[in-house]
C-alpha positions as CSV (number, residue, x, y, z in Angstrom):
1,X,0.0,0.0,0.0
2,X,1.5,3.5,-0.8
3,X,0.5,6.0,1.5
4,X,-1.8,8.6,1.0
5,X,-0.5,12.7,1.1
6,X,-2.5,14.3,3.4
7,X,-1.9,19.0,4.4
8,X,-0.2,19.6,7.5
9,X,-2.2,21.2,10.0
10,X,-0.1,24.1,10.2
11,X,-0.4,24.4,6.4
12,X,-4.4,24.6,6.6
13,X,-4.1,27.3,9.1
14,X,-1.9,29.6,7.4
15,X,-4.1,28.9,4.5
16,X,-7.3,30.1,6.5
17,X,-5.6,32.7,8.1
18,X,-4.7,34.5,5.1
19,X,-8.2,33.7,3.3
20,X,-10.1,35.2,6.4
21,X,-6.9,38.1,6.4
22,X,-8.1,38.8,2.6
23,X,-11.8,38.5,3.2
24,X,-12.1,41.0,5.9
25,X,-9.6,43.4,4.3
26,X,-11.7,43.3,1.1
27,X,-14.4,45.4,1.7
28,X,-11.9,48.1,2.9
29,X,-9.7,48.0,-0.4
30,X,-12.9,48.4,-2.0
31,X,-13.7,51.3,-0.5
32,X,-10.3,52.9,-0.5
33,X,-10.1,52.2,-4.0
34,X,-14.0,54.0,-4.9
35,X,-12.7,57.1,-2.3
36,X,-9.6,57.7,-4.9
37,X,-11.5,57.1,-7.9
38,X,-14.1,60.0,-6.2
39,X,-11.8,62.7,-5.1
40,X,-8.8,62.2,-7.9
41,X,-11.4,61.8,-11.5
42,X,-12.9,65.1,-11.1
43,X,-9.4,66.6,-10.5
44,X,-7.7,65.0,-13.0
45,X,-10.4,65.7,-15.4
46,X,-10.9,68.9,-14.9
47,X,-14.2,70.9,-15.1
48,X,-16.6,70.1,-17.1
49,X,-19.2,72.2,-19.0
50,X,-22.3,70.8,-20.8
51,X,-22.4,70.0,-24.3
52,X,-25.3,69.2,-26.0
53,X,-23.7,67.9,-29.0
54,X,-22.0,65.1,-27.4
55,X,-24.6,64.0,-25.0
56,X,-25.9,60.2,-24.9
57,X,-23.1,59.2,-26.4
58,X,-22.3,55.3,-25.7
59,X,-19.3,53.8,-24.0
60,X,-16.4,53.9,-25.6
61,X,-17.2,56.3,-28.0
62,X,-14.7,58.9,-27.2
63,X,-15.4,58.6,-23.5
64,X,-14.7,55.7,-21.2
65,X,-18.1,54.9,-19.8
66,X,-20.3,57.2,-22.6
67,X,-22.1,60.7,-21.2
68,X,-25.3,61.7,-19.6
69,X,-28.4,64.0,-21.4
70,X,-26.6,67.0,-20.9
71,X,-22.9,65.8,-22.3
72,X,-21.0,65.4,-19.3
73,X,-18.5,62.3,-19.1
74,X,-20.8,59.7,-17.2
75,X,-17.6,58.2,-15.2
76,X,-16.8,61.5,-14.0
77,X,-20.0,62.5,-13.3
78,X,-20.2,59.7,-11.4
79,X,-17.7,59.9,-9.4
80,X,-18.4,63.5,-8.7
81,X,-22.0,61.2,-7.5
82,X,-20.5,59.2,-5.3
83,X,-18.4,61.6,-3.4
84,X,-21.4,63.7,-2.7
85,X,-23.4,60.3,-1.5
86,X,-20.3,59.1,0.8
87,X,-20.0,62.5,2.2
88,X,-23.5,63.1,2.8
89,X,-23.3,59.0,4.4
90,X,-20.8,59.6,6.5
91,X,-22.5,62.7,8.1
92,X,-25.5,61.1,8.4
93,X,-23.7,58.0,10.4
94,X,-21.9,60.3,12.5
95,X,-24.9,62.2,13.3
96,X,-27.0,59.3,14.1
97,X,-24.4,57.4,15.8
98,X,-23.4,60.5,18.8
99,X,-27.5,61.2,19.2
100,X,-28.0,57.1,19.8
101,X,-24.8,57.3,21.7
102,X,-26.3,60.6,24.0
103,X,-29.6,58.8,24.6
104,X,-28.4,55.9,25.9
105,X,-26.0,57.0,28.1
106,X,-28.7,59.7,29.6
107,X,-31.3,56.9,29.7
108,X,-28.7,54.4,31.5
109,X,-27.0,57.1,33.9
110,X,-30.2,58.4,34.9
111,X,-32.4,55.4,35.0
112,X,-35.7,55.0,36.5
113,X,-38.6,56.6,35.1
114,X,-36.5,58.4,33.1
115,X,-35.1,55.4,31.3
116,X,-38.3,54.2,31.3
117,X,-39.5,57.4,29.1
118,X,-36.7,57.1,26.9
119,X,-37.8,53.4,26.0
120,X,-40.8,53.7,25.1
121,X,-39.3,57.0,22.7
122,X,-37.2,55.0,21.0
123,X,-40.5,52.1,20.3
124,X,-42.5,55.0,19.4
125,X,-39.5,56.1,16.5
126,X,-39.1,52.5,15.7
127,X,-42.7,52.0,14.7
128,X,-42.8,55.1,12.2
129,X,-42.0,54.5,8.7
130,X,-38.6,55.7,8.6
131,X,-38.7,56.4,4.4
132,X,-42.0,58.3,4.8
133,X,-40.3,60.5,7.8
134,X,-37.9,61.2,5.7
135,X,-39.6,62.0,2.7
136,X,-41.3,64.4,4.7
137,X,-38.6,65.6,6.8
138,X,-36.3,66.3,3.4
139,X,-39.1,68.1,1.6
140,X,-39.0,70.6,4.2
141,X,-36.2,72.1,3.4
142,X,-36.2,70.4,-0.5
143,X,-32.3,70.2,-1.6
144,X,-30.6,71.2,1.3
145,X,-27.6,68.7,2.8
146,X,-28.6,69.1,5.8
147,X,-32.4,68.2,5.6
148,X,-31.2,64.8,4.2
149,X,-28.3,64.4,7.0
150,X,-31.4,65.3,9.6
151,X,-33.9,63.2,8.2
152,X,-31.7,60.3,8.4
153,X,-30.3,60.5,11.4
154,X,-33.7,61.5,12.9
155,X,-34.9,58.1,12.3
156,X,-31.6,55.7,12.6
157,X,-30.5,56.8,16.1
158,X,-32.7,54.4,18.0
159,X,-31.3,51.4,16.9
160,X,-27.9,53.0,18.2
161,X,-29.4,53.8,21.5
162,X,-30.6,50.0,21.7
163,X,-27.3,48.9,21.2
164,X,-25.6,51.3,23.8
165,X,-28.2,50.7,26.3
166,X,-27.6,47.0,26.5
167,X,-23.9,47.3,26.7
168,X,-23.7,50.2,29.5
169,X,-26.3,48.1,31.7
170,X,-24.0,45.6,31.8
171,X,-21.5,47.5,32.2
172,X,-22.8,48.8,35.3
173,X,-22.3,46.1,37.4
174,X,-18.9,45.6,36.7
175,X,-17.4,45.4,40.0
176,X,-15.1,48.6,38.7
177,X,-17.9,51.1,38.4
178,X,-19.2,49.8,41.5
179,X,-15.8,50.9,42.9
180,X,-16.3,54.4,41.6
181,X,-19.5,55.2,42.8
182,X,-18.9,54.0,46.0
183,X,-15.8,56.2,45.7
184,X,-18.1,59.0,45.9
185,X,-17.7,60.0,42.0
186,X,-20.4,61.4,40.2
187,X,-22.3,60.2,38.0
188,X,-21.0,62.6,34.9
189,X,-17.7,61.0,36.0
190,X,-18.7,57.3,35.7
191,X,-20.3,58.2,32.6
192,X,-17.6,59.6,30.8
193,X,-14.4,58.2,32.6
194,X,-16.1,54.2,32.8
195,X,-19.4,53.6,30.4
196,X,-18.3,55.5,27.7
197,X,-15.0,54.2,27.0
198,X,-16.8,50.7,27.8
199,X,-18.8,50.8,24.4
200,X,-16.1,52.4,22.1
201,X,-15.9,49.3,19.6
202,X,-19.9,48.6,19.9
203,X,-20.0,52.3,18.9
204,X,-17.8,52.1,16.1
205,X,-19.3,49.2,14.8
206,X,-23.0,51.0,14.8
207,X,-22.0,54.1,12.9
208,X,-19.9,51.5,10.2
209,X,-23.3,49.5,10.0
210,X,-25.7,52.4,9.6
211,X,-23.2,53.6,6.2
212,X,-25.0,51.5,4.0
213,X,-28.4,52.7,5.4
214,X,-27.4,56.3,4.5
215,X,-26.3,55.4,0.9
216,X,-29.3,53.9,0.2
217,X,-31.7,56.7,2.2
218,X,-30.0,59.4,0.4
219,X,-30.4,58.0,-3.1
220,X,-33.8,57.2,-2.4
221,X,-34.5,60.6,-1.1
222,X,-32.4,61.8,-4.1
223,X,-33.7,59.4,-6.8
224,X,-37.8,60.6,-5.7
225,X,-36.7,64.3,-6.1
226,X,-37.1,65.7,-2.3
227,X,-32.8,65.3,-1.8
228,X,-30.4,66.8,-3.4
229,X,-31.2,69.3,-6.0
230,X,-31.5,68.1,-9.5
231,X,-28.1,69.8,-11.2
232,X,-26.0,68.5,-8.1
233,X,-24.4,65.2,-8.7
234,X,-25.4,62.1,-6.7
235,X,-25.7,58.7,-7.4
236,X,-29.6,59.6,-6.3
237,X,-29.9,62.2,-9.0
238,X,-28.2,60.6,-11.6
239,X,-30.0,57.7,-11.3
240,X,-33.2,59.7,-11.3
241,X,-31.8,61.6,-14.8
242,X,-31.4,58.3,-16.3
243,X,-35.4,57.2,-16.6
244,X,-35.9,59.1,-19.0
245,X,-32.9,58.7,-20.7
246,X,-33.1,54.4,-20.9
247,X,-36.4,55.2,-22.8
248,X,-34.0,56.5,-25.6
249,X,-31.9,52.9,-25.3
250,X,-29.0,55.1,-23.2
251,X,-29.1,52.0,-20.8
252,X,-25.7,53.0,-19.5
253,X,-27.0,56.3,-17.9
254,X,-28.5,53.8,-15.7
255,X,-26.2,50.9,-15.3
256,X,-23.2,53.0,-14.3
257,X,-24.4,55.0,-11.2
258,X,-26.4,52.1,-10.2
259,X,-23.3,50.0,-10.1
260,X,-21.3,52.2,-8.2
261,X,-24.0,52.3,-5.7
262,X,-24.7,48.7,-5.3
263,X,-20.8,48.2,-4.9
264,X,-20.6,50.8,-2.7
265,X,-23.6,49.6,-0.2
266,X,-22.1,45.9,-0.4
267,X,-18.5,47.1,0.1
268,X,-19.7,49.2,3.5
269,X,-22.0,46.0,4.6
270,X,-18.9,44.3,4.4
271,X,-16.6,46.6,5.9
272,X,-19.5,46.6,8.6
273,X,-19.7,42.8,9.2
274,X,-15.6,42.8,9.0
275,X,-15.7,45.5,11.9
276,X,-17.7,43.7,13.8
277,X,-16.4,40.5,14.0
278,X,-13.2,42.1,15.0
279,X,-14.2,44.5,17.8
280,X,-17.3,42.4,18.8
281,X,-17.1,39.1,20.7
282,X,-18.5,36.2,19.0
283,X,-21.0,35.4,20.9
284,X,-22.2,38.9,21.3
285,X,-25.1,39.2,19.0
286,X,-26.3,42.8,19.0
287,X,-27.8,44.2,15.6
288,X,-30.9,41.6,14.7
């Protein structure tokens, strides 16, 4: 009998360790790569100006990825799309993320009736339709930033305060916190000096999650005409430019912004779940 070949152990391992190195590190690539391509093709192109004689004008017909109705280069138009939409994201994450993290740290610090109050808050903003508030909310103040960065991080906080809730009431009986109060420090001291710094990678993780929610929101809000204004590039607008213009068989006024968005909302999910499962333990299930 000849005997069989079987992979060392050690040479399994290595193997998984750098496939599980690679697959968390490739939503981040991913997005380095889309951040370049957003803030360096405008520059390197240049301004552009609008040109009616060369608009619709297919891929590779004297442009890389064709142009839009009004004669601008699609890819760069894009781009200029996407940095607006990951800008506007990011803001919206922020925003959301430090108002879930205030609330839950007010509501856990001063407990009671008070927390009680602040629960049944967050229900009550759970339950409301969160594109509806929005739409509403944005059409306020109809192509301002800052109506979409509001409307979005009026109605994504709670999940944040959920999250931070959960973790600082357990932190709170940690015998170290016990120590303090007992100490005699106040309860702005605990908060800040103990609870806070307790949650730091939960908090990190919730604003990474909620990126992909604000793409989407703000194309939506974009793409149904209450975001951004109309002649201000986002992957929202462009997207909402390009149903008319698919009717004349310019499919790739369509296909190109909606591309970048799908890659970019998969390539943040990803980052997301990456995040997590480094900073979170495993058995610590907190966004279902």
């Amino acid at each position: 009998m000849t005997a069989v070949h079987q992979p060392t152990v050690r040479g399994e391992s290595r193997w998984v360790t750098v496939r599980d190195r690679l697959t968390h590190a490739a939503p981040w690539i991913v997005l380095g790569v889309f951040a370049v391509v957003a803030g360096g093709w405008p520059i390197v192109a240049g301004e552009q100006t609008a040109d009616f004689a060369q608009a619709l004008r297919a891929p590779g017909d004297g442009t890389l990825l064709g142009t839009d109705h009004s004669g601008y280069d699609l890819g760069v138009r894009t781009a200029e799309g996407l940095r607006i939409s990951l800008i506007i994201a990011l803001a919206c994450a922020v925003s959301a993320t430090v108002l879930g993290v205030v609330v839950g740290v007010a509501s856990v610090t001063a407990g009671g009736w008070f927390d009680a109050i602040v629960m049944r808050i967050v229900d009550a903003v759970n339950a409301l339709p969160h594109l509806v508030v929005g739409v509403v909310i944005a059409a306020m103040w109809r192509g301002e930033p800052v109506a979409i960065i509001a409307s979005i991080a009026l109605t994504h906080w709670p999940a944040v305060a959920r999250v931070v809730r959960a973790e600082l009431l357990q932190a709170t009986s940690a015998g170290w916190v016990e120590t303090a109060r007992l100490a005699g420090a106040s309860r702005t001291f605990v908060a800040t000096r103990h609870l806070l710094p307790s949650v730091s990678g939960q908090v990190l993780v919730a604003m990474t999650v909620l990126l992909p929610h604000a793409v989407w929101h703000e194309t939506t809000l974009s793409f149904l005409g209450v975001g951004l204004s109309p002649d201000a590039a986002s992957l929202g607008t462009l997207l909402g430019q390009a149903r008319g213009d698919v009717l004349t068989g310019a499919w790739w006024t369509l296909v190109v912004p909606g591309v970048a968005l799908i890659v970019t909302a998969l390539a943040c999910s990803g980052a997301a779940a990456s995040l997590r499962r480094a900073t979170l333990p495993p058995s610590g299930e907190v966004w279902r």
